[in-house]
C-alpha positions in Angstrom: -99.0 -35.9 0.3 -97.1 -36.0 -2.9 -96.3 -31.9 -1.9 -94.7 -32.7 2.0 -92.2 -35.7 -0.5 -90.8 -32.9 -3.3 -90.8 -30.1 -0.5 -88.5 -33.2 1.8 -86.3 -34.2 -1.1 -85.4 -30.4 -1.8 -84.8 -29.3 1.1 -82.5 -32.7 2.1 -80.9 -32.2 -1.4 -80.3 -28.1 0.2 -79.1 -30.0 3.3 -76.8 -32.4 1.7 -74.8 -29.1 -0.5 -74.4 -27.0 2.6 -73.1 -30.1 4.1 -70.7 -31.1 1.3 -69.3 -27.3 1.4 -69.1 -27.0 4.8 -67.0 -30.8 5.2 -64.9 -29.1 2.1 -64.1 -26.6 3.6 -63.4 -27.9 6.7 -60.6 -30.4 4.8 -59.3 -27.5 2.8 -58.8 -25.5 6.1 -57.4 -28.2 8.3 -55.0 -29.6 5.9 -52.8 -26.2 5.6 -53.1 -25.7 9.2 -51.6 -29.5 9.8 -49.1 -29.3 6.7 -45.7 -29.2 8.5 -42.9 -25.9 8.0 -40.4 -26.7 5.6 -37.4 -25.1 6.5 -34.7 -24.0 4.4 -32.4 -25.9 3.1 -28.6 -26.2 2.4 -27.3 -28.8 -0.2 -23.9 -28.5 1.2 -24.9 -30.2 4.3 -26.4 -33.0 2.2 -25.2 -35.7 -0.2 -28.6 -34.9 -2.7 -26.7 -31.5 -4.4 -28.5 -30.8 -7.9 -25.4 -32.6 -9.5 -26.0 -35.8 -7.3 -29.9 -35.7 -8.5 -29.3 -35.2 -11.9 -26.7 -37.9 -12.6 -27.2 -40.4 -9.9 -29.0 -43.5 -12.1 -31.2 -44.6 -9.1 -32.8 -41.1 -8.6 -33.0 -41.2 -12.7 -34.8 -44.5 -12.2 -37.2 -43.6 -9.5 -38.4 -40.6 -11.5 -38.7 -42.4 -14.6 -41.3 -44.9 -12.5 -43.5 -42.0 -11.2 -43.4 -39.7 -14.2 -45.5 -42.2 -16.5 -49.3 -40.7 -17.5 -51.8 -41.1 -14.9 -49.9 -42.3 -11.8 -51.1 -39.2 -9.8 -49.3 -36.5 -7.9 -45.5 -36.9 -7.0 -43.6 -35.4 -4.2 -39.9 -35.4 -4.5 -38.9 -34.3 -0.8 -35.5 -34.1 1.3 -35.9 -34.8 4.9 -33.6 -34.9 7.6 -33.8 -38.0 10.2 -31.4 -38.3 13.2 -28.7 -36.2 11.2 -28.9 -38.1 8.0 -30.8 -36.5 5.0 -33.1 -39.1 3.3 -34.8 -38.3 -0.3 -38.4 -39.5 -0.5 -40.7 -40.1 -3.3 -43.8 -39.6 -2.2 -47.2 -40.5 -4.3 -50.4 -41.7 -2.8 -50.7 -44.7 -5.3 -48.5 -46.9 -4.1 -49.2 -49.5 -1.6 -45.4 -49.6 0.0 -44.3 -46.2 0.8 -41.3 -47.0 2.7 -39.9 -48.8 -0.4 -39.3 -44.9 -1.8 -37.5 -42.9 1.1 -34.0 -43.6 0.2 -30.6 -42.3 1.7 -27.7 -41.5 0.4 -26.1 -44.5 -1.2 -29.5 -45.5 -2.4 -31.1 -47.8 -0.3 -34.1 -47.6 1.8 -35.6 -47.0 5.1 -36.8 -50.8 5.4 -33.1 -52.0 4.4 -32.0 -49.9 6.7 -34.3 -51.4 9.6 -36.3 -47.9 10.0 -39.9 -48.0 10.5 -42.2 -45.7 8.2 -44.3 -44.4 11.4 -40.8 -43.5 12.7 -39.6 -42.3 9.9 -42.2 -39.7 9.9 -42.7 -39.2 13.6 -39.7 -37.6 13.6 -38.0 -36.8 9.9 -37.9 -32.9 9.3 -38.8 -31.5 5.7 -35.7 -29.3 4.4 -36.9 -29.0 0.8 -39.6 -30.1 -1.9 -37.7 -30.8 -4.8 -40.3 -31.4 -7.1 -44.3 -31.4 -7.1 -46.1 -32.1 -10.0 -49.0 -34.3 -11.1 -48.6 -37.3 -14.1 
């Protein structure tokens, strides 16, 4: 009897690999299939130039909040909603997203009465300004 139990627990431990790699795969596969075009981009049309980013203080600020050790990976991305460009900070850590999608003059979608489903429903990526893992 003892025989049948080792010959079941290798074969479900065989089972439960080929499982694991197929589910992998299957994640890795569907995730650039779903991840949306990002088109190109103009800074001219948009208030976030390089000199905007680099001397604003909020932008400074945000940056400073995500760059500390350990807080994960950080997606600094430009999207365009109903003609206005919007500059997101996007990081899977924190618990209000909306509270880092900013516009122009700083403040954010939920000041601004937008929705975060809505926000994404329909905002188009122009550029990833920065990607990076802290």
């Amino acid at each position: 009897m003892k025989t049948f139990n080792i010959l079941a627990v290798s074969q479900n431990r065989s089972v439960s690999k080929l499982l694991a790699i197929v589910i992998l795969s299957t994640l890795l596969f569907g995730e650039s299939c779903d991840q949306r075009e990002v088109k190109e981009y103009e800074a001219v049309n948009s208030c976030f130039t390089k000199e905007f980013l680099e001397n604003e203080p909020w932008v400074k600020d945000q940056l400073a909040f995500f760059q500390v050790p350990k807080m994960s990976f950080l997606n600094v991305v430009v999207y365009e909603y109903r003609s206005q460009y919007f500059l997101a900070f996007e990081n899977t850590t924190v618990s209000s997203p909306m509270s880092y999608i900013f516009d122009c003059n700083g403040k954010t979608i939920s000041e601004l009465g937008i929705h975060y489903n809505e926000f994404y429903d329909h905002a188009e990526p122009k550029a990833i300004l920065l990607q990076e893992k802290y």
